[in-house]
C-alpha positions as a Markdown table, in Angstrom:
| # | Residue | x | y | z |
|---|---|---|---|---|
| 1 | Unk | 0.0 | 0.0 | 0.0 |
| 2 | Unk | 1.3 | 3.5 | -0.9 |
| 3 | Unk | 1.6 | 5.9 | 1.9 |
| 4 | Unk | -0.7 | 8.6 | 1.3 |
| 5 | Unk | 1.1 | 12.4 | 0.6 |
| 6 | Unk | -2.2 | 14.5 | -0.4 |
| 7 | Unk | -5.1 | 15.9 | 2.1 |
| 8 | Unk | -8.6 | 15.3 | 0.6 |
| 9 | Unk | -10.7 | 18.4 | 0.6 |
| 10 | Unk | -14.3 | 18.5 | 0.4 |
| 11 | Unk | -17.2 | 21.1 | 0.3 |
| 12 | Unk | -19.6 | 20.0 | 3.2 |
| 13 | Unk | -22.9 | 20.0 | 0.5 |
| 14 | Unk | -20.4 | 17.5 | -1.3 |
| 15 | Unk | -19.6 | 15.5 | 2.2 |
| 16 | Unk | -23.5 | 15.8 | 2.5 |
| 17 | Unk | -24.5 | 14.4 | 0.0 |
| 18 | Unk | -22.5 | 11.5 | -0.2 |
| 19 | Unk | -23.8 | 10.6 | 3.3 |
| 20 | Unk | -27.4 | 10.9 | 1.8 |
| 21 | Unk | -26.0 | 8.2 | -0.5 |
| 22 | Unk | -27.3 | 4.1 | -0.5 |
| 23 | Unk | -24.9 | 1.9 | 1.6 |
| 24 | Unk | -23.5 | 0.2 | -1.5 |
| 25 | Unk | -22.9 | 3.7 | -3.2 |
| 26 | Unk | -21.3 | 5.3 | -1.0 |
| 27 | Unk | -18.9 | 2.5 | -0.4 |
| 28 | Unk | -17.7 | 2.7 | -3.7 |
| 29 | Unk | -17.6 | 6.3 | -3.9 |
| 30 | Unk | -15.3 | 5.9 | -0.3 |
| 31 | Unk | -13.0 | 3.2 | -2.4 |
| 32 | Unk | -12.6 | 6.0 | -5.5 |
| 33 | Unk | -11.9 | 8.3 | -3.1 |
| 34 | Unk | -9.1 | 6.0 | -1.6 |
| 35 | Unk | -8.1 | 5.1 | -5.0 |
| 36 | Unk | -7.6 | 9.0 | -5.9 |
| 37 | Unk | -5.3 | 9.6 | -2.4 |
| 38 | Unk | -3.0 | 6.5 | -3.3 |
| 39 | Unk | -2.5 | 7.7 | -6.4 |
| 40 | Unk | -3.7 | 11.5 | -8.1 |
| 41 | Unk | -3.1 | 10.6 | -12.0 |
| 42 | Unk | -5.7 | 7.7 | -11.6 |
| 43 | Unk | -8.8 | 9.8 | -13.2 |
| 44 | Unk | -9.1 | 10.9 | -16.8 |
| 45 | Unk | -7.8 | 13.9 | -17.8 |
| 46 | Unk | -10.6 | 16.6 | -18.9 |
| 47 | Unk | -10.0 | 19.0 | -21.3 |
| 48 | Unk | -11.2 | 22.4 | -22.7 |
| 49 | Unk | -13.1 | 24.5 | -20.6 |
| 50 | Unk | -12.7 | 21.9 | -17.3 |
| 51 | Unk | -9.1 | 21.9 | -18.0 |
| 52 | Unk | -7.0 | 21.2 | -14.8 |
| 53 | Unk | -9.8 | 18.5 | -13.4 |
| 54 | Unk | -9.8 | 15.1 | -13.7 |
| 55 | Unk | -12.9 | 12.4 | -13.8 |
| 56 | Unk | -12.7 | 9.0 | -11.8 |
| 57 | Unk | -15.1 | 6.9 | -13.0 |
| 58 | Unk | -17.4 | 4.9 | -10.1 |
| 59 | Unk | -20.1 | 2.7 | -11.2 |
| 60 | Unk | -22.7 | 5.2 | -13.1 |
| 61 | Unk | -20.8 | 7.8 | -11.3 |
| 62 | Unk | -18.0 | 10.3 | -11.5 |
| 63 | Unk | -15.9 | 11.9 | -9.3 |
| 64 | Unk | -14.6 | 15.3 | -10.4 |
| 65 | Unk | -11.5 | 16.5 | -8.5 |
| 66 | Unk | -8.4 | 18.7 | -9.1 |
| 67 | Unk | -4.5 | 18.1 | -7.7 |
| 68 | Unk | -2.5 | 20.6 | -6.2 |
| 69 | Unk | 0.9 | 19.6 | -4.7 |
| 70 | Unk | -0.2 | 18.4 | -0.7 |
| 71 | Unk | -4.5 | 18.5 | -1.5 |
| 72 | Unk | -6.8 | 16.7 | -3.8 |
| 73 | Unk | -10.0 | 18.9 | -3.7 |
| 74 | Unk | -13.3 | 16.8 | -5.3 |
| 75 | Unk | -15.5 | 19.8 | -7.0 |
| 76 | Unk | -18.1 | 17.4 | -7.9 |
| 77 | Unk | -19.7 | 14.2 | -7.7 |
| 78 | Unk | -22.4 | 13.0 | -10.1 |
| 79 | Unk | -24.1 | 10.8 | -12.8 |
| 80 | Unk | -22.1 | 11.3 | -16.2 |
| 81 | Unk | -25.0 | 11.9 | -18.1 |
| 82 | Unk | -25.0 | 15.9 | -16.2 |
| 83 | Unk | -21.7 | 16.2 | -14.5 |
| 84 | Unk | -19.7 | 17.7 | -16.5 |
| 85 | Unk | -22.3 | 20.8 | -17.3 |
| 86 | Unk | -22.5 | 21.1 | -13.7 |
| 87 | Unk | -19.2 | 21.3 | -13.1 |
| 88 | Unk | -18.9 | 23.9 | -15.9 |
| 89 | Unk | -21.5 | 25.8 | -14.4 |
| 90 | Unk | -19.7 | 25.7 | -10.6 |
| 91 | Unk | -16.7 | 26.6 | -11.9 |
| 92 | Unk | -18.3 | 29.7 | -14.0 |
| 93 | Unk | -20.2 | 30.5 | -10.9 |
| 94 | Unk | -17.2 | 30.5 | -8.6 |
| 95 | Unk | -15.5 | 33.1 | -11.4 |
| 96 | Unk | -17.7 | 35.2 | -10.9 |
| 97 | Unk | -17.3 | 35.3 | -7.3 |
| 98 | Unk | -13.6 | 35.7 | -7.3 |
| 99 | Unk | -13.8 | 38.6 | -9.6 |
């Protein structure tokens, strides 16, 4: 087993809902998370405008997360089928914010 070198951070609504989550789901959503600490390059790469995220597939489910050097922050969690618009429209909402 690797020793682990990143933090995980999560938004609380994120923690939340995870909680909310069946039994089975969230335990495979825990053993992504895992996976993602032991090693950061695991997900998919993402591209244009989510550029710097990557995408960890879990069942029907993905995880959306970005690296820094000592944190792993998860931005989204979701069914494929809408994630990636969400995560476009959180990350165009948090712009807005910072500006």
């Amino acid at each position: 087993m690797k020793p682990i070198l990143h933090t995980l951070r999560m938004p609380e609504e994120m923690a939340a809902l995870i909680r909310g989550m069946h039994p089975e789901l969230k335990k495979k959503i825990k053993a992504g998370l895992k996976a993602i600490m032991e090693a950061p390059d695991t997900g998919k790469i993402l591209r244009d405008e989510l550029a710097g995220l990557r995408s960890m597939r879990v069942s029907k489910l993905r995880i959306i997360y970005r690296v820094s050097k000592k944190e792993i922050e998860v931005v989204a969690v979701g069914p494929r089928i809408r994630i990636y618009d969400e995560t476009y429209r959180l990350l165009q909402k948090e712009k807005r914010k910072s500006t």
